[in-house]
Structures are given as C-alpha cells and as structure tokens.
C-alpha positions as CSV (number, residue, x, y, z in Angstrom):
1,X,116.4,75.9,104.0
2,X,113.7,76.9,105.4
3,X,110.0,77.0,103.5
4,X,108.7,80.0,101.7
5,X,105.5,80.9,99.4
6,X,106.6,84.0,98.4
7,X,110.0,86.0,98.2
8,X,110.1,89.8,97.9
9,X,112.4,92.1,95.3
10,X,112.1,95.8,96.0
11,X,112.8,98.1,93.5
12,X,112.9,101.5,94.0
13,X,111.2,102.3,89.9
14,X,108.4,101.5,89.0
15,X,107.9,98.2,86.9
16,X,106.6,98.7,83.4
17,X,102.3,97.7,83.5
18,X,101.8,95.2,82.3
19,X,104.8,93.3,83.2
20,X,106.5,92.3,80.3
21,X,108.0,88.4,80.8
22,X,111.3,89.4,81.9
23,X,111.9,92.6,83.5
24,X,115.3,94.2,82.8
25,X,118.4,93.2,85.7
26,X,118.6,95.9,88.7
27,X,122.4,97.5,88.1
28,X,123.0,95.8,91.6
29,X,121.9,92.5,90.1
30,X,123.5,92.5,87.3
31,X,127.3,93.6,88.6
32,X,126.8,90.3,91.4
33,X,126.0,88.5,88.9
34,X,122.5,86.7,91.0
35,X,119.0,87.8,92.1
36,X,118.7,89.9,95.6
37,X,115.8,89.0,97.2
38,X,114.1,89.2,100.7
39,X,111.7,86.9,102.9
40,X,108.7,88.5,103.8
41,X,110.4,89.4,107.2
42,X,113.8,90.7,105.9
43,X,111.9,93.2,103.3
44,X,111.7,96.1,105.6
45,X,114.9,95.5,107.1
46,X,116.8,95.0,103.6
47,X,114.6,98.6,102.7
48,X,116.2,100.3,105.8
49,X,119.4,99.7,104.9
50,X,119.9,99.9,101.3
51,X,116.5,102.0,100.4
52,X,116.6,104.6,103.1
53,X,116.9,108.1,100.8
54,X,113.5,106.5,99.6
55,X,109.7,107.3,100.3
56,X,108.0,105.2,97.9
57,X,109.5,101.6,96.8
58,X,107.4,98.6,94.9
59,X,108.0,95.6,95.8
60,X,107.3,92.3,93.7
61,X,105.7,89.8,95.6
62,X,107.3,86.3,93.6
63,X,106.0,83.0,93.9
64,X,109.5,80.6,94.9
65,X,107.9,77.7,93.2
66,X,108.2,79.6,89.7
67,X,111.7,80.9,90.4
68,X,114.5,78.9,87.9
69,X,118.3,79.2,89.3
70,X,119.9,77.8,92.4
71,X,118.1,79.4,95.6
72,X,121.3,80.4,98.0
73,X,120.7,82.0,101.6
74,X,124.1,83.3,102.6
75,X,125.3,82.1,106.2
76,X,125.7,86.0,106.6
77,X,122.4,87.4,105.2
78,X,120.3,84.3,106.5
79,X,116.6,86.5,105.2
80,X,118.5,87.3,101.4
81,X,117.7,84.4,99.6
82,X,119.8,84.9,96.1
83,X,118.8,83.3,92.7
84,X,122.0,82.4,90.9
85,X,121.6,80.3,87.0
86,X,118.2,82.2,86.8
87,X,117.5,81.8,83.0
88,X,114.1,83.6,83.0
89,X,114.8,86.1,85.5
90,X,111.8,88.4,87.0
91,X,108.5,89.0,84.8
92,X,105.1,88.4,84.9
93,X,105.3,84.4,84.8
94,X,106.4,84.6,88.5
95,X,105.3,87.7,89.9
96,X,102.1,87.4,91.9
97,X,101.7,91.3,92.3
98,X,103.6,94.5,92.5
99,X,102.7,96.1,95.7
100,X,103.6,100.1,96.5
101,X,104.2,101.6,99.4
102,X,105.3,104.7,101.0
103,X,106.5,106.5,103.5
104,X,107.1,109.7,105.5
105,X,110.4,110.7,105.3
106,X,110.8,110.5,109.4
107,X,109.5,107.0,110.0
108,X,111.2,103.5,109.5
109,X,110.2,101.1,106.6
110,X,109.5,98.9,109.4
111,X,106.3,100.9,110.6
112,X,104.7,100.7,107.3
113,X,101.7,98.5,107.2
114,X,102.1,96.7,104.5
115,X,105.3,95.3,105.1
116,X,104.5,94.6,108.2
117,X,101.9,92.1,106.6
118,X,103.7,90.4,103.7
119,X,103.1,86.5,103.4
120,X,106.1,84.4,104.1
C-alpha cells in the first residue's frame, strides 16, 4: 500500500462549524456501505468525474493515522482508498481542516490551485 499523511473526502455541502465528532454518512457512502476517499493526487480527478455540475466543493483534509476501519485501495480505483468497519466515521478527531475551493464553470478541477497542492 503505498504511504500517505493525509486522505481527501470531498463533499459537495458544507460541513457543520465546528465539526461535530462524527459527521453524518454521504447518501453515496452509506448505500456502499464504506468511506470514499481520495489521495491528494486522485482529488481532482475523483472531482471531475463525479463533482462536475459543481463550482464550489470542500474537501476534508483527514489524517490516515486517526482513521479506524480496514483501509482498501481497489485494484480498479488504485487513488480511492475506501474505509470499510469505520466505527467512528468522519468528525473532528480526524479531520485536520476543511479546505473550500471553487471554480469557474469552464475550467477543470484540475487547474484549481489548491488541489493542485494538497499533501500526500
């Protein structure tokens, strides 16, 4: 597997300030029954494709040492790390920050800046 710091959830609300310690399960999460995630490179790639009628997205910047669950990168996805077993979820315990960015509606995810600089 290889070695992160940090994994990346985007969500395309807002989270709740301050974060409470669990944030409620995405609709998507919660029908596959595990955590989507993204490494730092895979995060504007995974936005392009699934987040694309979107301008502005926040994304939670989590620490993978405070994750819980089994870490699984499918052979398909190989930058979509999934948390399966997660008993605590997402929430303030490992959520480092909650970054926002935006777009115009012509231009890629990829060009944006600060996904272009997120820490693997």
């Amino acid at each position: 597997m290889p070695n992160h710091t940090y994994y990346y959830k985007i969500l395309e609300t807002a989270p709740p300030t301050p974060l409470p310690e669990t944030l409620p399960t995405t609709a998507l999460d919660a029908k596959d029954g595990f955590i989507h995630l993204s490494t730092a490179q895979q995060t504007p790639v995974t936005a392009n494709l699934f987040f694309k009628d979107f301008t502005k997205l926040w994304i939670l910047k989590l620490r993978v040492k405070d994750l819980d669950g089994e870490v699984k990168f499918p052979e398909e996805l190989p930058g979509c790390p999934h948390v399966h077993d997660s008993k605590l979820g997402l929430g303030k315990r490992n959520v480092e920050t909650v970054i926002v960015v935006e777009r115009d509606e012509k231009a890629d995810w990829g060009s944006v800046e600060e996904l272009k600089h997120l820490e693997d």
